[in-house]
C-alpha positions in Angstrom: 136.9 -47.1 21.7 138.3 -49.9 23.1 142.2 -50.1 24.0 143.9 -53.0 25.5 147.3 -53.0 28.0 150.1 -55.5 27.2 149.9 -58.9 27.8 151.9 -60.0 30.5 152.8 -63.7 31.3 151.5 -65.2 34.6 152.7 -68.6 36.1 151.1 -70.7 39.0 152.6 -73.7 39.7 154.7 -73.8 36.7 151.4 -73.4 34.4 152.2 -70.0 32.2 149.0 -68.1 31.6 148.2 -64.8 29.6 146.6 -62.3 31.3 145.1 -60.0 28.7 143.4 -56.5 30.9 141.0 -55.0 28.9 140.0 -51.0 29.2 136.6 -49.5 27.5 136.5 -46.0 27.1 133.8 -44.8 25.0 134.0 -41.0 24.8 130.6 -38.9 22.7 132.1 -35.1 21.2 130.2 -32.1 21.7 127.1 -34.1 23.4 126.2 -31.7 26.5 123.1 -33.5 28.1 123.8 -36.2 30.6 121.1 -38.9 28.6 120.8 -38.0 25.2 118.8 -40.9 24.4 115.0 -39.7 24.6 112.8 -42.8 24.5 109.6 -42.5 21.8 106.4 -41.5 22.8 104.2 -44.6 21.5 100.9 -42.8 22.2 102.0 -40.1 20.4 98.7 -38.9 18.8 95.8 -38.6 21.2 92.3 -37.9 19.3 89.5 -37.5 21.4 85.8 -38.1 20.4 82.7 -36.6 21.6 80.5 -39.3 22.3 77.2 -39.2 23.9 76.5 -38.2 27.7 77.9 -40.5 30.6 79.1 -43.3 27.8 79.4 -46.7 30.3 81.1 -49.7 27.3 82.5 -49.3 24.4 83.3 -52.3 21.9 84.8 -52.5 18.6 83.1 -54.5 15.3 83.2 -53.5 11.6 79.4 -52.0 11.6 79.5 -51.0 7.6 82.0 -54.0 6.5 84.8 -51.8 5.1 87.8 -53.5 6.4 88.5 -50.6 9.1 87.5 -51.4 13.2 84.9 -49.1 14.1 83.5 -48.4 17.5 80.3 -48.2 19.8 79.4 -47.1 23.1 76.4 -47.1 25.4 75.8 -43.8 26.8 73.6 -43.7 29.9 73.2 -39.6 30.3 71.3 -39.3 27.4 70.1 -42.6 26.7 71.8 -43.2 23.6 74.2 -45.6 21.3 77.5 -43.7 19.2 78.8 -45.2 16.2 82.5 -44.0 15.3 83.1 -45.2 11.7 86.9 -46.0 11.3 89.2 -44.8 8.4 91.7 -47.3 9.2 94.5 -45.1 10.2 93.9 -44.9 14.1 91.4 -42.1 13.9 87.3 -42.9 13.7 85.0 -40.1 11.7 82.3 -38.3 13.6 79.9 -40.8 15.8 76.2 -41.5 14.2 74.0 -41.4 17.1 71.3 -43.8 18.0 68.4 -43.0 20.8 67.8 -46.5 22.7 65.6 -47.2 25.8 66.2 -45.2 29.1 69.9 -45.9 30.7 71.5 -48.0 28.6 74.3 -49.9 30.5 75.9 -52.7 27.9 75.6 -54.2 24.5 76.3 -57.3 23.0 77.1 -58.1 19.7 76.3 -61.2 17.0 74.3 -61.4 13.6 71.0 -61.8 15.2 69.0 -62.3 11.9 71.5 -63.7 9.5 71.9 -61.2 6.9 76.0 -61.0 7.6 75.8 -57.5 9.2 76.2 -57.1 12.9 73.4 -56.1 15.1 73.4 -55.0 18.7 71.3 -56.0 21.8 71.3 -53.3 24.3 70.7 -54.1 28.1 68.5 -50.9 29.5 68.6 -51.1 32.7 66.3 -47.6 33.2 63.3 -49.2 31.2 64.1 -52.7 32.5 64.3 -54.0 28.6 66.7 -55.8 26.6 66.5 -53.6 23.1 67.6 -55.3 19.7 69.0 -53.1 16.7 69.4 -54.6 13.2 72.3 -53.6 11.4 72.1 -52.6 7.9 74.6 -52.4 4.9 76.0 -48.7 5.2 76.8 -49.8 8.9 73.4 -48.0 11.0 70.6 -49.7 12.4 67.2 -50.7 12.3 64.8 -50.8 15.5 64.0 -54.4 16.5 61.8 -55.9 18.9 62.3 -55.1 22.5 61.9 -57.6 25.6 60.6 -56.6 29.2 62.5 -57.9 32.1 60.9 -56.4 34.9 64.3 -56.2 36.7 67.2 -53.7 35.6 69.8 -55.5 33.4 72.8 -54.4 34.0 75.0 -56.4 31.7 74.4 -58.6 28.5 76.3 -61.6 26.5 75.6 -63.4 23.4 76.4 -66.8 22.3 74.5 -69.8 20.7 73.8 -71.3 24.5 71.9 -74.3 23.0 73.3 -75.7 20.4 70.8 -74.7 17.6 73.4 -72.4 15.5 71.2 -69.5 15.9 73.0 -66.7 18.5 71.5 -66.2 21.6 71.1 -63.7 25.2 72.0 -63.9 28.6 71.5 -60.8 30.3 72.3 -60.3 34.0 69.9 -58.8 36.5 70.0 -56.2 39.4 68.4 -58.9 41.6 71.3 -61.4 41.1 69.5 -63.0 38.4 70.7 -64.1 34.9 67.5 -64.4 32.2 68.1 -66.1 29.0 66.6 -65.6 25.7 66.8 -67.9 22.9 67.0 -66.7 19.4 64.9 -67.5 16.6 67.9 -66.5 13.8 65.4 -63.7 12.5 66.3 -61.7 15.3 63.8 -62.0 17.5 64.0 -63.8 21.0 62.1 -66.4 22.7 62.0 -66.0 26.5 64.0 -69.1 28.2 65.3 -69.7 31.8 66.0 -67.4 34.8 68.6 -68.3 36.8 70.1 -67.1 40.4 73.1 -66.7 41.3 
């Protein structure tokens, strides 16, 4: 509630103001707490997912094309992919579980072999191999070919690098290397250049 005192008349130097002195009082019945206001929790619901052992990335794609983001991770203890389905309301439904080469570190993702699902390269750095998974309609995958580095790759990217509209690898090695692999758009690689870095 606001209340206001009288206005009173001021002059300086023969110029009359109004001085008008304002008072705020705001007064809250029968509230005993000192902040009432309780701020929301945004993260309000916390799910967690059992995923498999030691996961190191997780990245988000929709696997079996239902409109809903789904998920994936690379999990290095037990040398395996997980697949979380999503049901569109913030929750994911049990993961699908996919055995990969030894220690599996990263993953990219394109549509290596142009069928319009997504498949997944996985950089394992245990068995020194770049590993390539076909997706298929209900959202798994298919085992595709598999490329020897002969150094751990520790991380992977993809990306049409020359120009040919057909996606493409660059994986980065242990021995400050980056190896390149150029796709055929079937989803199978051709080995191209090694750089250092």
């Amino acid at each position: 509630m606001q209340q206001t005192a009288p206005a009173r008349m001021a002059s300086v130097r023969g110029i009359a103001l109004r001085v008008l002195l304002a008072v705020g009082v705001v007064t809250v019945g029968g509230c005993t707490q000192k902040d009432a206001y309780v701020p929301p929790d945004l993260f309000y619901l916390f799910t967690s997912y059992a995923v498999g052992k030691n996961p190191t990335s997780v990245t988000t794609a929709d696997f079996n094309q239902d409109g809903f983001t789904d998920l994936i991770t690379t999990n290095i203890g037990n040398n395996s992919l997980s697949v979380l389905f999503g049901i569109g309301d913030g929750t994911f439904r049990e993961p699908v579980t996919l055995n990969v080469g030894k220690e599996p570190r990263a993953l990219a993702l394109n549509d290596f072999n142009g069928d319009g699902y997504v498949d997944v390269a996985v950089a394992c750095s245990g068995s020194d191999q770049i590993a390539i998974f076909l997706g298929l309609a209900n959202g798994t995958f298919g085992v595709g070919p598999r490329y020897t580095i002969h150094r751990a790759p520790v991380s992977i990217v993809s990306g049409d690098f020359n120009g040919d509209q057909k996606p493409d690898l660059i994986a980065a090695l242990r021995n400050d290397k980056l190896k390149v692999f150029l796709g055929n758009g079937d989803g199978s690689f051709v080995e191209g250049p090694l750089y250092e870095y």
